[in-house]
One Martini backbone bead per residue (centre of mass of N, CA, C, O) as a GRO file, in nm:
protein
  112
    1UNK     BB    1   4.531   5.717   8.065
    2UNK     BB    2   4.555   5.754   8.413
    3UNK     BB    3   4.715   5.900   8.754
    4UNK     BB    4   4.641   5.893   9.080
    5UNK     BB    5   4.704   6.058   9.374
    6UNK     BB    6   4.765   5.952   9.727
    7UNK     BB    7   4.765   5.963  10.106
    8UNK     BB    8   4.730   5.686  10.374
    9UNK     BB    9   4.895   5.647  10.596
   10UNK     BB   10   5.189   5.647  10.447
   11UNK     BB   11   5.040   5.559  10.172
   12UNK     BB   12   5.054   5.526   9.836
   13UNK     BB   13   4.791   5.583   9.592
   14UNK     BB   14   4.727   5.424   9.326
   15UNK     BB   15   4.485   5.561   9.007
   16UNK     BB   16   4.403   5.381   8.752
   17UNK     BB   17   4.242   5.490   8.446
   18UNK     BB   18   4.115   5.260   8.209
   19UNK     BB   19   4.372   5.186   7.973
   20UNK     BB   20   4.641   4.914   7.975
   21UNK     BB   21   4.843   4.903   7.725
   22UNK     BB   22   5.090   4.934   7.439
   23UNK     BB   23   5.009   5.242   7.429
   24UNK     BB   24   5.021   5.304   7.788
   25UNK     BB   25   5.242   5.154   7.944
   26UNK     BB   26   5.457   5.353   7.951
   27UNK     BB   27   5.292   5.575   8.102
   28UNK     BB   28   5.270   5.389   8.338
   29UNK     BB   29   5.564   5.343   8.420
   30UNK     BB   30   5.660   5.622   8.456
   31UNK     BB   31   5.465   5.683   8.689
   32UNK     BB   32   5.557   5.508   8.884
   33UNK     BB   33   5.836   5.459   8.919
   34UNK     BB   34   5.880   5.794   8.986
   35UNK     BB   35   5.760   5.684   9.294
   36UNK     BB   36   6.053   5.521   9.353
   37UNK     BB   37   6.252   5.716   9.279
   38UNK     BB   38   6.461   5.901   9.488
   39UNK     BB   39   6.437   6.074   9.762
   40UNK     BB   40   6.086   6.057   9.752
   41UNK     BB   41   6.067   5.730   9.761
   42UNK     BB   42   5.857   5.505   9.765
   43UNK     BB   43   5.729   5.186   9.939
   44UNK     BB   44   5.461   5.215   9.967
   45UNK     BB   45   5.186   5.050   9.777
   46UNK     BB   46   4.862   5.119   9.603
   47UNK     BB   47   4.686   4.961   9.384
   48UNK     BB   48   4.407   5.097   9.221
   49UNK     BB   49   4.172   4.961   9.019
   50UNK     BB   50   3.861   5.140   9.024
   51UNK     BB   51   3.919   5.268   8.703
   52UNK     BB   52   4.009   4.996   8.544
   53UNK     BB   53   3.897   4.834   8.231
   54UNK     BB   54   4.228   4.743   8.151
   55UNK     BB   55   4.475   4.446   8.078
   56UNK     BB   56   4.800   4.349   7.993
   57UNK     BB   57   5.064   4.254   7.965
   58UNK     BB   58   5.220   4.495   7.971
   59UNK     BB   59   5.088   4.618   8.235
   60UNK     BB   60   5.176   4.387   8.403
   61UNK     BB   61   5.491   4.408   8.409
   62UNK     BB   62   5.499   4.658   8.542
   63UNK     BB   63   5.428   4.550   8.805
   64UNK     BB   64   5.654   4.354   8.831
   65UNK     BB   65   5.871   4.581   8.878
   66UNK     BB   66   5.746   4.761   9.103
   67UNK     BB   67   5.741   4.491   9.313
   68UNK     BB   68   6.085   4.453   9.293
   69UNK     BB   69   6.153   4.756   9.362
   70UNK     BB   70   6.030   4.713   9.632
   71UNK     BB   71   6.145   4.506   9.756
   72UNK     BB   72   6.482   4.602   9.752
   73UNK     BB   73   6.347   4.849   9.947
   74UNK     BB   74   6.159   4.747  10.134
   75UNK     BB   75   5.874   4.695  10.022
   76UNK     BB   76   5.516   4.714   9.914
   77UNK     BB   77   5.273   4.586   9.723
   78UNK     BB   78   4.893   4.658   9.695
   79UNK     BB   79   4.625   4.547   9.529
   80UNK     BB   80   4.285   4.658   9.427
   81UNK     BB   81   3.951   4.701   9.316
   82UNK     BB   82   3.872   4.483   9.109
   83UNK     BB   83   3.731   4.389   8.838
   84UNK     BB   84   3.629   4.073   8.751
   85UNK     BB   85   3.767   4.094   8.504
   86UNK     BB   86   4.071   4.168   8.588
   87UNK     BB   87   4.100   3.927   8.776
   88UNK     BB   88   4.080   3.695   8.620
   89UNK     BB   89   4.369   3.758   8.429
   90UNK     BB   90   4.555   3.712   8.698
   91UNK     BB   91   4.446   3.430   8.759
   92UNK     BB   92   4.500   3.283   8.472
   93UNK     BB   93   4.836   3.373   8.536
   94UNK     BB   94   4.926   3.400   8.810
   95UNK     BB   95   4.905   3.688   8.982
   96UNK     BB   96   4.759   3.565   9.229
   97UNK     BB   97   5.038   3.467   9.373
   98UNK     BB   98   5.233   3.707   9.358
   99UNK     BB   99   5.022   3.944   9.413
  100UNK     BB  100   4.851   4.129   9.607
  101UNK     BB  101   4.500   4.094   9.683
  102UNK     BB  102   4.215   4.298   9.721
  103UNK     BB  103   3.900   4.440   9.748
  104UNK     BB  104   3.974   4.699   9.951
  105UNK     BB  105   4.160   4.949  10.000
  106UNK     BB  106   4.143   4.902  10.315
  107UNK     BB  107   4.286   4.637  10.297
  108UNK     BB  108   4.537   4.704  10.152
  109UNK     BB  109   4.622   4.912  10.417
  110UNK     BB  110   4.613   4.698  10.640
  111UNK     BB  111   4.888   4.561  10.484
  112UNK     BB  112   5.096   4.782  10.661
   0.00000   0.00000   0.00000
């Protein structure tokens, strides 16, 4: 797993690639939350899933986390490009009625 990041119009774009299972999940909390603490901590932030393969409980979890602490600092998490198992999961759990999810990255960018 793996985390790229770029920055479109003033949102922050995190790319998680691969699987975030509990294997992964720690490294992969750490990546995000790092871009959220600090004096030159993102508020706006999309999480692009097109390159995501798998997702967990402790994955699912860690978005819950970074949802909450961006919402404290009156910012805003917006998910998008999940392939079809992967939104299936957050429907099943219920994350799709908690977290904003989009089909395509541009879509995410316009919920800023």
């Amino acid at each position: 797993m793996n985390v790229s990041e770029a920055t479109k119009d003033g949102v922050l774009v995190l790319s998680p690639a691969g699987r975030i299972d509990t294997r992964t999940a720690s490294d992969f909390e750490q990546a995000v939350m790092a871009r959220v603490t600090g004096p030159d901590a993102a508020t706006r932030i999309v999480m692009n899933f097109e390159g995501l393969d798998y997702i967990n409980s402790t994955g699912m979890r860690v978005l819950l986390i970074l949802a909450k602490t961006l919402s404290k600092a009156s910012g805003k998490l917006v998910l998008c490009s999940m392939k079809d198992h992967i939104f299936e999961v957050f429907k099943i759990s219920g994350f799709n009625q908690i977290l904003t999810i989009t089909p395509t990255e541009e879509e995410a960018l316009s919920r800023f």
